[in-house]
C-alpha positions as CSV (number, residue, x, y, z in Angstrom):
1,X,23.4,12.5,1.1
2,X,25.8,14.9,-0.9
3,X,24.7,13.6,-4.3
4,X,20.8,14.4,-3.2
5,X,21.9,18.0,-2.3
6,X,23.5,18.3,-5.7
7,X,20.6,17.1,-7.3
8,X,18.5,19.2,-4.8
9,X,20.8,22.2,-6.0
10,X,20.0,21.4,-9.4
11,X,16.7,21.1,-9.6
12,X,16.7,24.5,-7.5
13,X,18.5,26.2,-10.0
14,X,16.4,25.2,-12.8
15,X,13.0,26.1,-10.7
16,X,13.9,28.3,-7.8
17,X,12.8,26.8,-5.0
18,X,15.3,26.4,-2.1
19,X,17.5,23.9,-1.7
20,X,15.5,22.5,1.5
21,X,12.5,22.5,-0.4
22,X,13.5,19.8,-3.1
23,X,14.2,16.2,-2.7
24,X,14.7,12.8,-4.2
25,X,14.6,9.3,-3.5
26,X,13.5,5.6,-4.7
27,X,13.8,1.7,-4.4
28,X,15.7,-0.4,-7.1
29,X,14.4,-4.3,-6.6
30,X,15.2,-7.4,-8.6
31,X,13.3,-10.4,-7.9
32,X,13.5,-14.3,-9.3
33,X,9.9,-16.2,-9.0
34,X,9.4,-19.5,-9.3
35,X,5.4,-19.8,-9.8
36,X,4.0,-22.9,-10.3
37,X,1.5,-21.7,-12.3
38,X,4.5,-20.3,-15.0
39,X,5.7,-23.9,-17.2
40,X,8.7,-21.8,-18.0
41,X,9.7,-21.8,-14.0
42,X,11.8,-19.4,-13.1
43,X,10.9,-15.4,-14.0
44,X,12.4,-11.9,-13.1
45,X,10.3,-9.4,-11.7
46,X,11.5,-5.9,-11.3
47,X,9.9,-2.5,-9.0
48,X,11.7,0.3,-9.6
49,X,10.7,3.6,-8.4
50,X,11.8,7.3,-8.1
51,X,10.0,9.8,-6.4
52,X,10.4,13.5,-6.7
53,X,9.0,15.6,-3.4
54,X,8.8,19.2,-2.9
55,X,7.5,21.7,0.1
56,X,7.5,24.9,0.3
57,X,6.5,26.9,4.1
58,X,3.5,29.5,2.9
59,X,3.8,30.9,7.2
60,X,1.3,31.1,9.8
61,X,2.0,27.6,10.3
62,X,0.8,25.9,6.8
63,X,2.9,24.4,4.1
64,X,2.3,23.2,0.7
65,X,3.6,20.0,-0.2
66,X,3.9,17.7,-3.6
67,X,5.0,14.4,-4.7
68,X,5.5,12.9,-8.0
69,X,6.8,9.1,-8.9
70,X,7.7,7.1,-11.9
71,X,7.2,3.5,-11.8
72,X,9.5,1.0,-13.7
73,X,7.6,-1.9,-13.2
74,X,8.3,-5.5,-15.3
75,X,9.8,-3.5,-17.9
76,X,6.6,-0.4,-17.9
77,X,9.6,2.3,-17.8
78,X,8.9,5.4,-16.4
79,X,4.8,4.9,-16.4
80,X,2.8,6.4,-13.0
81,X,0.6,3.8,-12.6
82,X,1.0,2.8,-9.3
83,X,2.6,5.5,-8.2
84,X,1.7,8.5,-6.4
85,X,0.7,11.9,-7.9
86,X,-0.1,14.3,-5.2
87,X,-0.8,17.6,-4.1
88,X,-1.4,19.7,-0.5
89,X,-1.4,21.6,2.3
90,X,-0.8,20.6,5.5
91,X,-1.3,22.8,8.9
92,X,-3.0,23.0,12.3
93,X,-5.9,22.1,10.5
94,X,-4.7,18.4,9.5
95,X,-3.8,17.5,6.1
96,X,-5.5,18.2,2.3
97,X,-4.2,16.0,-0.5
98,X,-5.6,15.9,-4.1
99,X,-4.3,14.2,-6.7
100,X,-3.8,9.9,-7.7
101,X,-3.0,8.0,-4.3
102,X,-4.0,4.4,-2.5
103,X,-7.4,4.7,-0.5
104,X,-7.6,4.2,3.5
105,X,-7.6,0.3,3.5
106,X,-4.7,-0.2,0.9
107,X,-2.4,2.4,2.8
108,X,-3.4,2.2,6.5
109,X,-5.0,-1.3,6.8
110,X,-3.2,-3.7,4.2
111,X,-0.1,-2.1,4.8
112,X,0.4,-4.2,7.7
113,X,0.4,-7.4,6.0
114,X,2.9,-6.4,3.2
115,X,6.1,-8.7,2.5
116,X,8.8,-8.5,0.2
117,X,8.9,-9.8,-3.4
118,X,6.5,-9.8,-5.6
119,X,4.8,-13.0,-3.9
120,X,4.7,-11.9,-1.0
121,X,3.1,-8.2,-1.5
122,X,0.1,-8.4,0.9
123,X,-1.2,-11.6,1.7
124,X,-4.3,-10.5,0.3
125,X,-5.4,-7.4,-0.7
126,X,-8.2,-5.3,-1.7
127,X,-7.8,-2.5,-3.8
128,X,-4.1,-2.3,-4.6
129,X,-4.0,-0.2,-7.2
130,X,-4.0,4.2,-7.0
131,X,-7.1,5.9,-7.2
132,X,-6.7,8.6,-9.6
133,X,-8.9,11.9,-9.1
134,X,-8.9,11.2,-5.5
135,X,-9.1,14.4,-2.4
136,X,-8.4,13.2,1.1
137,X,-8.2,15.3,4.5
138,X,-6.4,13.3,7.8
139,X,-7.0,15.0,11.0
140,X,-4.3,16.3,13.3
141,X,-3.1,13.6,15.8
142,X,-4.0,13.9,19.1
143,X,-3.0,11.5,21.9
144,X,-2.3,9.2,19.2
145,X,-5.6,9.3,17.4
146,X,-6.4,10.7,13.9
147,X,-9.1,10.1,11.3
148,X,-9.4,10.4,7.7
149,X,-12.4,10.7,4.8
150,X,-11.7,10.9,0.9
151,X,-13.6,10.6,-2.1
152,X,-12.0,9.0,-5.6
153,X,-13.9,9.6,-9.0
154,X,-11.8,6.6,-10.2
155,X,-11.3,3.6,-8.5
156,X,-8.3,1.2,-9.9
157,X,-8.2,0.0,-13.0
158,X,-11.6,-0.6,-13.4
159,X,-12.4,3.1,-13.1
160,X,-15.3,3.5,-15.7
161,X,-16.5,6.3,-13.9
162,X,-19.9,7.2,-12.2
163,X,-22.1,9.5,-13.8
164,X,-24.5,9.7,-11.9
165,X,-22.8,10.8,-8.5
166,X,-19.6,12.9,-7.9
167,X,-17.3,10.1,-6.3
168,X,-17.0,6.5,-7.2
169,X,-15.8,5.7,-3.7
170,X,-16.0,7.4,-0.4
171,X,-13.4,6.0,2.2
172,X,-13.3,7.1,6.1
173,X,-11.5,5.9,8.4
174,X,-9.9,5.8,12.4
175,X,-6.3,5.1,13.6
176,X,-4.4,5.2,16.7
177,X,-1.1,4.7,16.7
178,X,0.5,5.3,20.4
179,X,3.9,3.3,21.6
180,X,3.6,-0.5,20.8
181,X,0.2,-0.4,19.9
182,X,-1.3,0.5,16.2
183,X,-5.0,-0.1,15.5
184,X,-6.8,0.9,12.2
185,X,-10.3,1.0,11.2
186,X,-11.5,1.8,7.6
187,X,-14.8,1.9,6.1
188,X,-15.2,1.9,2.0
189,X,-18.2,2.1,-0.1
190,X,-17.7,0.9,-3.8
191,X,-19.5,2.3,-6.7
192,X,-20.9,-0.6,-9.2
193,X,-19.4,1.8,-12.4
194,X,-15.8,1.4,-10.8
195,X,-16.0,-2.0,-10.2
196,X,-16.9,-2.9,-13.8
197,X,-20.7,-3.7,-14.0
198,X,-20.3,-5.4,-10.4
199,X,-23.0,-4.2,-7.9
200,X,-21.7,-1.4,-4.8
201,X,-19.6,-2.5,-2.1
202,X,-19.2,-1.7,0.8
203,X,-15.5,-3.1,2.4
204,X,-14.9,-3.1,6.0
205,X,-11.3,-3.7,7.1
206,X,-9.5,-3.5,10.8
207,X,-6.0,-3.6,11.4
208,X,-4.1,-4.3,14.8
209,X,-0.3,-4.6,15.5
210,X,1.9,-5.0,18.7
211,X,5.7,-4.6,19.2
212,X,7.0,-6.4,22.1
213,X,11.2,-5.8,21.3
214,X,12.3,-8.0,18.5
215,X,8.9,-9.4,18.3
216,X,6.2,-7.9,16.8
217,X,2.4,-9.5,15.5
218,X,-0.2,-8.6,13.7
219,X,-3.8,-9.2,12.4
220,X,-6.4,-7.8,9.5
221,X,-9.5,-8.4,9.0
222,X,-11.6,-7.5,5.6
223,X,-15.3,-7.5,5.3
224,X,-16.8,-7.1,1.8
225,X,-20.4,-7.1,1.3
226,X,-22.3,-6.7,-2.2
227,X,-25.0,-4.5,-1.6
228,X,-27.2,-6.6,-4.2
229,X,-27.4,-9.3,-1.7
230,X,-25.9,-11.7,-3.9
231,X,-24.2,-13.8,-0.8
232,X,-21.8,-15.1,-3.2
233,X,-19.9,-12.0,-3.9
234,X,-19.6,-11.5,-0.3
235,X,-16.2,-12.4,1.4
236,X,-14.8,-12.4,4.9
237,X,-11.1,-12.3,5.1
238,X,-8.6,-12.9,7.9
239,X,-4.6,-12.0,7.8
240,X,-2.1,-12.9,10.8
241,X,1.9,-12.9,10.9
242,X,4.5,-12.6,13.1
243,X,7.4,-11.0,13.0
244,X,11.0,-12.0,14.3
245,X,14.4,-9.6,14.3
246,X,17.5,-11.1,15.7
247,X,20.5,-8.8,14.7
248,X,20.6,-8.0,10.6
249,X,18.0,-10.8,9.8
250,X,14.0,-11.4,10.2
251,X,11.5,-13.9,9.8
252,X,8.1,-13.4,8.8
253,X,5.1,-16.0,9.2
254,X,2.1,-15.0,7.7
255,X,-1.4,-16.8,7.3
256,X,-4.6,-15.8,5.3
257,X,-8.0,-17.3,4.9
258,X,-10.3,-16.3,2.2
259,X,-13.8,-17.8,2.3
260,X,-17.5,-16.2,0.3
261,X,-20.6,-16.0,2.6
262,X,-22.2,-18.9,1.2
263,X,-18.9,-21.0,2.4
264,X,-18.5,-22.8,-0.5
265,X,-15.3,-21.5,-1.7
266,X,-12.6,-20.9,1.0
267,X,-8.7,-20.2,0.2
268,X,-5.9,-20.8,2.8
269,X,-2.4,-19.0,2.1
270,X,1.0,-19.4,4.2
271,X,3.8,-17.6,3.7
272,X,7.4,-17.3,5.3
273,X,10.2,-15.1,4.6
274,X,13.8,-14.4,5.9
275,X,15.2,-10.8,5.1
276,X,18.9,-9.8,5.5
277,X,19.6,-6.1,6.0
278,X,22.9,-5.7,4.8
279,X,22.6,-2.0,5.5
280,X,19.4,0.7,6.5
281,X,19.4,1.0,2.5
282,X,20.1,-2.8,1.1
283,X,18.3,-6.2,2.1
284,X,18.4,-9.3,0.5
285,X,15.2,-11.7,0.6
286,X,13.9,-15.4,0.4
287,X,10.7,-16.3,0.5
288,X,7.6,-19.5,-0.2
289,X,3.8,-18.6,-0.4
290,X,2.0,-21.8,0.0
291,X,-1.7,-21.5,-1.7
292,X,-4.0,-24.5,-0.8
293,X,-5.5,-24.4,-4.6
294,X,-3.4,-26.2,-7.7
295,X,-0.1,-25.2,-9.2
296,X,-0.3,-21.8,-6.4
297,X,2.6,-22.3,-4.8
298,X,5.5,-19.3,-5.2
299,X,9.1,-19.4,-4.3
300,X,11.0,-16.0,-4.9
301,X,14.3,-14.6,-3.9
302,X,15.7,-10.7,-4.2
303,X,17.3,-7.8,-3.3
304,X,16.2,-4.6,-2.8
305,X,18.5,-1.1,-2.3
306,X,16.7,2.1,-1.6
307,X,18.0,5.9,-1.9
């Protein structure tokens, strides 16, 4: 905490802002894979990030807010794909952000199926990517209920870009978050120009998760339909895990099932994982994705520290 109020001090020198209104943090994460799909067996992985976030209170009850990260990703040092890029003001109103950032399904939805490790990030995942040229407004939250719509002009890395409307993707969605219960509803429709000659999209997803003390479960469900009617391009996803804490350590179960419209290609993936939390900042990980198709299979083990 002292070394982030002497960097806060810093930065405040150089910028003059406040001291409250600067601050700094990050992840630093090595992980060992062993892929079956890799002959050479096993390979390192690294996620580093840093993320630099400001505020700044304009009165009347609004602020202005920003965020900036660099990525060091598998050796990509200090690129910002990834990461986010955003700008804002927040009030009574809700919230406004512009700038590069995940859509509603990726950070709402998906987010409650994501693991540790590289091979374990989401059991399965849509759009994981940040949308660059994206504006987003949430709702306030009342009794536990909020909504969101954005627009991106750039979708991924596809992201060709549509000409011929303003937004490549327009994203709603509904949560409620209230005690032990979360449930999340998102809605996308997907330009054909940002999805690289494919036809539009639209990609239903629905998220649900109970605590119950150490125990906690969840479930996703994803719904993408190609508005060509091309039934094979169609897919109907499922996610499930379970989640176990008994002191510093957890175990995760998690189950997916991937299957097209027509039926005729369907994909089962299990994965389990035991964390350690050494600390609030430090946890070391071990973890196996089994994948019902050839050489799928993924073993990985890491550690993780975040400032």
């Amino acid at each position: 905490m002292f070394k982030k109020t002497l960097i806060a001090m810093s930065l405040a020198a150089v910028t003059g802002s406040a001291m409250a209104d600067v601050s700094v943090s990050g992840r630093v994460e090595q992980t060992f894979v062993d892929d079956e799909a890799v002959a050479t067996g096993w390979t390192a992985d690294t996620f580093n990030m840093i993320n630099f976030k400001a505020s700044e209170d304009l009165g009347n009850g609004i602020s202005a807010f920003a965020k900036f990260s660099l990525l060091d990703k598998d050796g990509s040092n200090g690129t910002t794909d990834g990461a986010d890029q955003t700008v804002g003001l927040s009030g009574g109103f809700g919230t406004v952000v512009f700038g590069t950032m995940e859509d509603f399904t990726e950070s709402k939805v998906m987010s409650l199926m994501s693991m540790y490790g590289p091979a374990g990030i989401e059991l399965a995942g849509v759009n994981a990517e940040r949308n660059a040229s994206a504006m987003a407004y949430v709702s306030p939250t009342m009794n536990g209920l909020h909504a969101g719509i954005a627009g991106y002009t750039e979708l991924g890395t596809a992201g060709n870009g549509d000409t011929g409307s303003n937004f490549d993707a327009i994203d709603m969605m509904i949560a409620y978050d209230n005690g032990p219960l979360s449930v999340k509803l998102a809605r996308e429709t997907q330009k054909s120009e940002m999805l690289t000659g494919a036809e539009d999209q639209e990609v239903t997803t629905l998220g649900v998760k109970y605590s119950m003390g150490d125990l906690s479960v969840a479930g996703v469900w994803v719904d993408s339909e190609n508005e060509a009617g091309v039934a094979a391009s169609d897919n109907n996803d499922y996610m499930l895990r379970a989640d176990y804490t008994v002191g510093a350590n957890k175990v995760t179960i998690g189950h997916a099932n991937s299957e097209d419209a027509t039926g005729a290609a369907t994909t089962d993936t299990t994965s389990v994982e035991l964390i350690h939390n050494f600390s609030k900042r430090t946890a070391a990980y071990i973890g196996h994705k089994d994948i019902d198709t050839a050489n799928s299979n993924k073993t990985y083990v890491g550690i993780q520290h975040t400032f």
